[in-house]
Structures are given as C-alpha cells and as structure tokens.
C-alpha positions as CSV (number, residue, x, y, z in Angstrom):
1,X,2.2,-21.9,18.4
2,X,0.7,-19.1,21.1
3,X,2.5,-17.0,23.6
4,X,3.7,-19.1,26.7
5,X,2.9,-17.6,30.4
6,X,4.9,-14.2,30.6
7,X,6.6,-14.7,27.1
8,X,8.8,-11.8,26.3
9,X,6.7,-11.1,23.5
10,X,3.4,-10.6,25.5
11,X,4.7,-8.9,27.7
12,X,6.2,-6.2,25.7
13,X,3.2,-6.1,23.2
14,X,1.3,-5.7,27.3
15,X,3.8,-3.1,28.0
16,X,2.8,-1.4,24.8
17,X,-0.9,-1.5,24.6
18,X,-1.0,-0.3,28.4
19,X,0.8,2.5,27.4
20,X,-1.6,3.1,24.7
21,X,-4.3,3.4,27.2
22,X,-2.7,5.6,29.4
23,X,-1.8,8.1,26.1
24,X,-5.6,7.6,25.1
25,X,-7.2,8.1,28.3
26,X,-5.0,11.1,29.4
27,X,-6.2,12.6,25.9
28,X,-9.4,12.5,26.1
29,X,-9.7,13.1,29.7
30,X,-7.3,16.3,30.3
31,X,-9.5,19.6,30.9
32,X,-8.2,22.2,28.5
33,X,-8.7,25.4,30.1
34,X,-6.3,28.3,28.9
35,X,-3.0,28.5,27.2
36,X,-0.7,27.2,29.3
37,X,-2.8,24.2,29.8
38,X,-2.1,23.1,26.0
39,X,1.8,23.1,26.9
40,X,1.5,20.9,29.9
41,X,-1.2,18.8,27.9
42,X,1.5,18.0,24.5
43,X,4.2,17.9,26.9
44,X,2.7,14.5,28.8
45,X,1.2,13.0,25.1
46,X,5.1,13.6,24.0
47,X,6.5,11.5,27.3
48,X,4.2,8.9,26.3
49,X,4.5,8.8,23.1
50,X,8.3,8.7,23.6
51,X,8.1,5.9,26.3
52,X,6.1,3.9,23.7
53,X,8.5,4.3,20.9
54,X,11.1,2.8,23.4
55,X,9.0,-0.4,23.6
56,X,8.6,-1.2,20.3
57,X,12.5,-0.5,20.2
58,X,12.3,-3.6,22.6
59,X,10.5,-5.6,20.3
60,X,12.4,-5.1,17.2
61,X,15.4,-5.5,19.4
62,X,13.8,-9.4,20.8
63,X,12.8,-10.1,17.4
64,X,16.6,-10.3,16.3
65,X,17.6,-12.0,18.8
66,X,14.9,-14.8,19.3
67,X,15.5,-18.2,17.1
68,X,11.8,-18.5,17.6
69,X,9.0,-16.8,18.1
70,X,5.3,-18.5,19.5
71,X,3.7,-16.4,16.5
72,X,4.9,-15.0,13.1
73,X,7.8,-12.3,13.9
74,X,5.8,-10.0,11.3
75,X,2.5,-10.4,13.0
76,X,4.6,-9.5,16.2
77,X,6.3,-6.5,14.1
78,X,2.7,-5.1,12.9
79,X,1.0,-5.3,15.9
80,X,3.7,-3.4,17.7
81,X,4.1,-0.2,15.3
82,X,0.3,-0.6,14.7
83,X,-0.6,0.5,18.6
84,X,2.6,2.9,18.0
85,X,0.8,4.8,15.4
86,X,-2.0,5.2,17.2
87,X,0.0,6.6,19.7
88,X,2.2,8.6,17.5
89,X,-1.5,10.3,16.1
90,X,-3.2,11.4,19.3
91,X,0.6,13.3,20.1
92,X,0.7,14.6,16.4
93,X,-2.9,16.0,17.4
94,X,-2.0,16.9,20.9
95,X,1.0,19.1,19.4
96,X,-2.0,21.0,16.5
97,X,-4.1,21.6,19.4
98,X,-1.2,23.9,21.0
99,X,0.1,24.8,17.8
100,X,-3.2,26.1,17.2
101,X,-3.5,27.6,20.6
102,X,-7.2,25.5,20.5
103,X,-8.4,25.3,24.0
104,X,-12.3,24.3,23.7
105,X,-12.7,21.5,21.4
106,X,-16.3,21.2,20.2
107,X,-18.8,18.5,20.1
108,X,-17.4,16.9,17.0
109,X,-13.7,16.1,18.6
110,X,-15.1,15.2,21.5
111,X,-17.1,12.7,19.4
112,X,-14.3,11.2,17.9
113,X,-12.0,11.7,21.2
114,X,-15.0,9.1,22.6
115,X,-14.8,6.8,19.9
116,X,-10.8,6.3,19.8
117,X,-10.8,5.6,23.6
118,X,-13.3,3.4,23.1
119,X,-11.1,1.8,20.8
120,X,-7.9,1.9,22.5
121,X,-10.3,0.0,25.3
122,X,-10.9,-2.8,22.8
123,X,-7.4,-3.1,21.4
124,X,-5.9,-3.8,25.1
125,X,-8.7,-6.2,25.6
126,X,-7.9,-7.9,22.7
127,X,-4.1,-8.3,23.8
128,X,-4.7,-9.3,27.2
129,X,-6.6,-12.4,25.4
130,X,-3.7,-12.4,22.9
131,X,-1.2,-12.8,26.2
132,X,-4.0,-15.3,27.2
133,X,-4.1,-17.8,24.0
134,X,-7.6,-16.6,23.9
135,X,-7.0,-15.9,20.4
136,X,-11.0,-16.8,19.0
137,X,-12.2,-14.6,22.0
138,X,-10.3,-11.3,20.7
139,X,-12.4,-11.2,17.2
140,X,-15.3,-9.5,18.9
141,X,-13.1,-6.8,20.2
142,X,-11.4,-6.2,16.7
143,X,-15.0,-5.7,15.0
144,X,-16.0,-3.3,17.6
145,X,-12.9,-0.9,16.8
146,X,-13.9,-1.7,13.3
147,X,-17.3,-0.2,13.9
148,X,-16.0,2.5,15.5
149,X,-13.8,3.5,12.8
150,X,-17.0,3.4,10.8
151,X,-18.8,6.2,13.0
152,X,-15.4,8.1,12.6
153,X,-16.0,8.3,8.6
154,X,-19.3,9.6,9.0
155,X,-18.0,11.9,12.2
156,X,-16.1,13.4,10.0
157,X,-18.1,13.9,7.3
158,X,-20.7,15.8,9.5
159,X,-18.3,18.1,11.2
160,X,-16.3,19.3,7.6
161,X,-20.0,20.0,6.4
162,X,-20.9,21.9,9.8
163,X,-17.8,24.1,9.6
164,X,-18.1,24.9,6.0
165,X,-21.5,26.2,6.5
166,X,-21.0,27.6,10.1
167,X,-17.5,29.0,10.1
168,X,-16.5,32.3,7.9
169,X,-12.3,32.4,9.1
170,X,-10.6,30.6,6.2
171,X,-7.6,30.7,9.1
172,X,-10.3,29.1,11.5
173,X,-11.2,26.5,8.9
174,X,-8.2,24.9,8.0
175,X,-7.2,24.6,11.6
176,X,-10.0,23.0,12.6
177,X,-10.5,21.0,9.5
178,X,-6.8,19.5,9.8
179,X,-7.6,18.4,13.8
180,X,-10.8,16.6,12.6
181,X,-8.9,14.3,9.6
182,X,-6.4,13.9,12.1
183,X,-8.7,12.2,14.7
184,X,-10.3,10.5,11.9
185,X,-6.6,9.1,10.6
186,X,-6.1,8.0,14.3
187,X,-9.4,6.1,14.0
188,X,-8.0,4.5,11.0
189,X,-4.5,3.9,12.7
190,X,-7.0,1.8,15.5
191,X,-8.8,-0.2,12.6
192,X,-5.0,-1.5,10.9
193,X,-4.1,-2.7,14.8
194,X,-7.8,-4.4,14.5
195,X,-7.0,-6.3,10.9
196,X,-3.5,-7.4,12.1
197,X,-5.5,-8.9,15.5
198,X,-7.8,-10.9,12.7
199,X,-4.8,-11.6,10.8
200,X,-3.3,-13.1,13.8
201,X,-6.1,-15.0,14.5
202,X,-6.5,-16.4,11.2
203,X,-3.4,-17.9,11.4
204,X,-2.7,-19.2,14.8
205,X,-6.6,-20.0,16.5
C-alpha cells in the first residue's frame, strides 16, 4: 500500500514536516542582537513548537480512528514524533540560549545551525516524495541527513576541544558546552527521522 492523492495521513505528516521547516529556518535565520531579542526569539520557536505538537495530536488522533492505513500505523507513528523531536530540540535550545542570556553564537553553532537546516531541507524533501509514492526516490535524501549527522559528531568534538583550551569561566563552559551537545542531539533527532524514512522504504517500495 502507498498514500493515495491527499490521504489524511500525508497530509498531516506535510502539515508536520512544513512546520518543521519553518521552526528550522526561523532558527537559524533570526539575528540575535541584545537581550530582548532572545525573548522574542524562544517565544516564536515555543508557538511552533506548540503548533507541531498539535499535529502529531492529529495523527495519533487519525490513527485510532482509521480501520486502515496505506502504510504501517507505526511507521506513521515514528515518523510523526520523529520530526516532533527535532522540533521539540531546536525550542529546548532556543529556551538555553535565553536562559543563558547568549546572544552571539560562535562559529561552531552556526556550523551545526547549517547542518540541521540542511537537514530539515532533506527530511521535507523526503516527505513530499513520501506524499508522492516516490518512496525509492526519498533514499538519497535520508543518507544526506545521515551524512550530516556525521559532520555534527565531529562538530562537536572540535568545538568541546576549542572551548576547553580557549575558555577559562567554568560558568562560561558549561553553558556553552550544554548548547553544543544539544545541537549535536538535534542532529541525531534528524538522523532517527532519516532511519524510519529507510525503514519505510524497505517495507513498502
């Protein structure tokens, strides 16, 4: 089975990975420039973070009431709170960043920030071929979030060993240390949305 034109499903998986986008690109796009900045900035990740939430609602909500469903109700489930956790990360690290009262982030976050919108890019690639019954098509897109999950790890590693060796504020270096494992566990959160893409297409192309 594959999703029919404008199945519920799709569309709400759409619905989803759209918002996705929007939380990604607004993340990595929004110009920090003082305090007040970071309050308007966690506020917006929170509203979209919350208005993705109430999709996946949705889908749980479809999934108890369909008799049928064009692929495996748990493939539908994963996929779902997979993007959601990606989601639910960049607002976890929207809310440190003002927590923190951050307002430059340095080269490495704005590495990572790169690579997870890059990502996000793929992921709603991959589900407009999934709404598509492109299903072979949307491998490529899940290796390439794969691969940049990979820079992420060694992202990661370079900037802990840059701020131990540059940075003397033990306040200063758990702050910043806890932002960059956060991106990097939002990186990861991308790569489980990738492998339940593969699963999907291992059992339905």
């Amino acid at each position: 089975m594959a999703f029919k034109k404008n199945d519920k499903f799709s569309v709400l998986l759409s619905n989803i990975s759209a918002n996705l986008k929007e939380g990604a690109n607004f993340f990595a796009d929004y110009k920090l420039k003082n305090i007040s900045d970071l309050k308007t900035f966690s506020e917006r990740m929170k509203e979209i973070e919350t208005k993705g939430d109430s999709y996946v609602h949705e889908v749980i909500k479809e999934l108890n009431d369909a008799f049928i469903t064009p692929i495996e109700r748990e493939d539908i489930l994963h996929l779902a709170i997979s993007m959601d956790d990606v989601l639910d990360g960049l607002e976890a690290c929207a809310a440190l960043f003002e927590m923190y009262s951050i307002t430059q982030a340095d080269d490495f976050m704005l590495q990572f920030v790169d690579a997870i919108k890059a990502s996000v890019h793929e992921i709603d690639k991959a589900i407009e071929l999934l709404a598509k019954k492109k299903l072979p098509q949307m491998r490529e897109h899940a290796i390439k979030t794969k691969d940049y999950e990979s820079k992420c790890d060694n992202i990661l590693r370079q900037s802990i060993k840059h701020l131990f060796s540059i940075e003397k504020d033990p306040i200063r270096i758990i702050q910043y240390k806890e932002i960059y494992e956060t991106l990097e566990e939002i990186a990861d959160s991308c790569q489980a949305v990738a492998n339940t893409l593969e699963t999907i297409i291992m059992k339905n192309a």
